[in-house]
N, C-alpha and C positions, 0 to 999 in steps of 0.2 A: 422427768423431773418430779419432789416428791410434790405433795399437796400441800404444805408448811414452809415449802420454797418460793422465794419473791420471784416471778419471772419478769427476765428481762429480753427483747427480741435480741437474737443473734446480730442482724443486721444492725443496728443501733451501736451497739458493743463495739465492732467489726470498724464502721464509720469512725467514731470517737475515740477509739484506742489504738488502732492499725492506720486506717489512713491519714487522721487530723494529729494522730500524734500526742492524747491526750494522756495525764498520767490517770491513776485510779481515783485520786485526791479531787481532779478536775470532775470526774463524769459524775462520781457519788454526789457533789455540790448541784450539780445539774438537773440528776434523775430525783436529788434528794432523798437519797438512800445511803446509809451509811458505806464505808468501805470498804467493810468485812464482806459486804452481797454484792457487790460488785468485785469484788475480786473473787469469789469464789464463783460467779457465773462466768466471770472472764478464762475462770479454769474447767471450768465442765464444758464451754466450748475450743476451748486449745489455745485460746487469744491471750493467753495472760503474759507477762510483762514480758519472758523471756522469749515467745515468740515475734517481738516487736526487734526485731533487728537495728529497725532505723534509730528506735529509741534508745537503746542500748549506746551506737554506734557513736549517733551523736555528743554523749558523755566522757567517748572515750579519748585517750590523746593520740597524736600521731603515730604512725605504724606498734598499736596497739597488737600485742600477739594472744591473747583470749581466744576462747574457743568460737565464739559470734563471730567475730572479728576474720578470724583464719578462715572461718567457712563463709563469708559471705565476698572476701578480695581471696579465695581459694588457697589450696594450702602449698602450693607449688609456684606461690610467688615470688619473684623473687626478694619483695621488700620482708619477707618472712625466713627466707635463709639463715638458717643459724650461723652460717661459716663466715668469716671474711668482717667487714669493716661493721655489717650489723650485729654480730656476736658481742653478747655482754661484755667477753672477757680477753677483745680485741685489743691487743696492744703491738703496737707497729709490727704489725702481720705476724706476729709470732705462735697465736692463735691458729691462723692457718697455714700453718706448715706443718708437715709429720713430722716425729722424733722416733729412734729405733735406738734400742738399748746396746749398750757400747760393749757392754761381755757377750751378749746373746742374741744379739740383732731382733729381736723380739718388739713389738708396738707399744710406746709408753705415752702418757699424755703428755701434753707440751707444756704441762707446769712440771711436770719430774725431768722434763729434755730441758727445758731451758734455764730453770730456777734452781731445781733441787741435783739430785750426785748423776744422772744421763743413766740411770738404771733401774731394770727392772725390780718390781720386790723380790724374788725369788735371787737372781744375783745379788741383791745388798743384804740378804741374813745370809747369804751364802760366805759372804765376804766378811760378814761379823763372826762366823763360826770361824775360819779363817787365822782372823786375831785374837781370837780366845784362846783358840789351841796354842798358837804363836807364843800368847803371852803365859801360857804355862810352863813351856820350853824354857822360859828366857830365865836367868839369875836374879837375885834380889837390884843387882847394879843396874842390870840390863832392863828391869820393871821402872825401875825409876826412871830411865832416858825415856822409855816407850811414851811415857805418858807426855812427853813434849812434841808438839806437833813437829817441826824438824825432821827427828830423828827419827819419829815412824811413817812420814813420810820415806824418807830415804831408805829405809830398811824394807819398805815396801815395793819399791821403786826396782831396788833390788833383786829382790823376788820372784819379782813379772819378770823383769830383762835375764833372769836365769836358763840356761841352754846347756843341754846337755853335752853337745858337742863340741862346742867353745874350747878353744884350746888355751890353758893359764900356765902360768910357771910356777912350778914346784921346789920351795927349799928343801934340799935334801935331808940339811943337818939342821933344820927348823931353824935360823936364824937368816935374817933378811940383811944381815952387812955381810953372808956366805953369799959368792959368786957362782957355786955350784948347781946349776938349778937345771930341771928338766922340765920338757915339755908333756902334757897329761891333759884330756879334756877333761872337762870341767865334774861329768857326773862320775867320773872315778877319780875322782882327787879324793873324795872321802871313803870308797874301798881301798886305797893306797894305805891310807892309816891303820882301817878294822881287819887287813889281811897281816897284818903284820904277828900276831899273833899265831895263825895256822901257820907261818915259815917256820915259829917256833918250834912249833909241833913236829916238823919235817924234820929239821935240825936236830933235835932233840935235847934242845936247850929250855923246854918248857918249865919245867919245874925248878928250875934255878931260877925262873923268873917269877912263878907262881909265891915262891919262898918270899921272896923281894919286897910281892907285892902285897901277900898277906900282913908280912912286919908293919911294913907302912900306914894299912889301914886298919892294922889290930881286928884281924879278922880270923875266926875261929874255922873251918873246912867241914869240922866233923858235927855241927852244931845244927839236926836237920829239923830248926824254927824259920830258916828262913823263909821267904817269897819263892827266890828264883833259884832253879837248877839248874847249874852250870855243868858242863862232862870235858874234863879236860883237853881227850884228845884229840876233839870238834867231832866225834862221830857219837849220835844221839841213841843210836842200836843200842850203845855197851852201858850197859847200867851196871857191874863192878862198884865196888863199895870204893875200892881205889879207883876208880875214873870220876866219883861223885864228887862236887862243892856245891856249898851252900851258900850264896848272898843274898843279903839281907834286902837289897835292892833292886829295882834296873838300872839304876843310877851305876852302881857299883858295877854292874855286871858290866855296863859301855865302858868305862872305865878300864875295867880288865883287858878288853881288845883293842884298846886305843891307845894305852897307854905301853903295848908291847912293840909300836912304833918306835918311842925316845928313849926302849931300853935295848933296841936293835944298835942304834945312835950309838951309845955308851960302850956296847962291847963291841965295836967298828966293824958290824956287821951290814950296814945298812946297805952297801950298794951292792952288794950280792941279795940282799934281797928284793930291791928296785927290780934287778935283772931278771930273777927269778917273776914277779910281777907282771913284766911286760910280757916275758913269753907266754903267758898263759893265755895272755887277751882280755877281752871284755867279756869276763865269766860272772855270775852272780855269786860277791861274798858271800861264804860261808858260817851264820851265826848260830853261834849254841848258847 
């Protein structure tokens, strides 16, 4: 201690602050020494306020969780358990039960399991990326339903309960008051449509229908501004100046294959081509 410092005995200190429980304010009035010097000897030997457990302790309220506190009723009590009816954010046991995310099985906290959508983060942007693509796909008609909870509900509803092997009926001549229908599961119902265009090909009835369609859309062939490269007789080898079209879109270009379905229709070709379709089996359409 230096030479300029008021000494005060340890054991006096010790007496008056530790055992009798006195605060600083009490012993400086006593020793008559202000309470900067006795706090500052109550800290050069260890005794100062925070080593006073009891002092502390006494101030605090019931199952106080502080650090004095924890350590002096141990940290493995049970009135200190975070889980269960002591937890801040106990509400009729919901707190303490686990939640698992409903896409991924993965561990989410029990305010996303109970309160918010039962999924992880990583599944809910997954699901927003989802509906963004979705909503790009969709028409300006189809943008306006989406935004009604209903209807994208339902459309999503849809989605999920989608199977590939599900067996649906197929109108043949695209009209639902025709009793004509076949049976087709469900993930080639829309190769049924986009092959209809290679029969053409087979057939050789392609460019009478190309003719057809160009009129229609006032579409130029030899005009090479477009995007997309079309090769008429689905084989992408032959690059031929006569194999070559150009559209303008991908739009157009779905278009082109989809629509060689309702012009199968028209020239009462279509159930030779159905036929042709099934023999082949579950082969992967061919797109160019």
């Amino acid at each position: 201690m230096g030479k300029n410092k008021i000494f005060i005995p340890r054991k006096i200190l010790e007496k008056k602050h530790v055992k009798e429980d006195k605060s600083i304010a009490q012993i400086a009035k006593e020793l008559n020494l202000s309470q900067k010097v006795v706090y500052n000897r109550l800290k050069d030997y260890g005794l100062n306020r925070n080593c006073s457990k009891s002092a502390k302790i006494s101030k605090h309220k019931l199952n106080c969780q502080c650090a004095i506190c924890r350590d002096k009723n141990g940290c493995n009590n049970p009135m200190f358990d975070r889980k269960g009816i002591l937890c801040p954010n106990y509400k009729d046991g919901r707190s303490s039960q686990t939640y698992f995310c409903i896409e991924c099985g993965n561990l989410i906290t029990w305010q996303c399991g109970f309160e918010g959508s039962g999924k992880c983060r990583s599944c809910c942007n997954l699901g927003q990326k989802r509906n963004e693509q979705t909503l790009k796909l969709l028409s300006k008609r189809m943008k306006e339903q989406w935004n009604e909870p209903e209807f994208r509900n339902k459309m999503l509803k849809l989605r999920k309960e989608f199977n590939k092997d599900t067996i649906v009926n197929h109108h043949i001549y695209l009209k639902e008051n025709n009793n004509k229908t076949i049976k087709i599961k469900q993930g080639l119902h829309s190769s049924l449509h986009w092959r209809g265009y290679e029969y053409l090909v087979r057939i050789g009835l392609v460019n009478d229908y190309l003719k057809e369609f160009m009129i229609k859309y006032d579409i130029n062939p030899n005009a090479d501004d477009g995007k997309i490269l079309h090769h008429k007789d689905c084989d992408r080898t032959n690059m031929a100046s006569n194999n070559l079209m150009y559209l303008e879109s991908r739009k157009i270009h779905s278009k082109l294959h989809q629509e060689a379905y309702s012009y199968l229709v028209r020239i009462d070709r279509i159930e030779e081509y159905i036929n042709w379709f099934l023999s082949i089996g579950e082969k992967e359409p061919t797109k160019t």
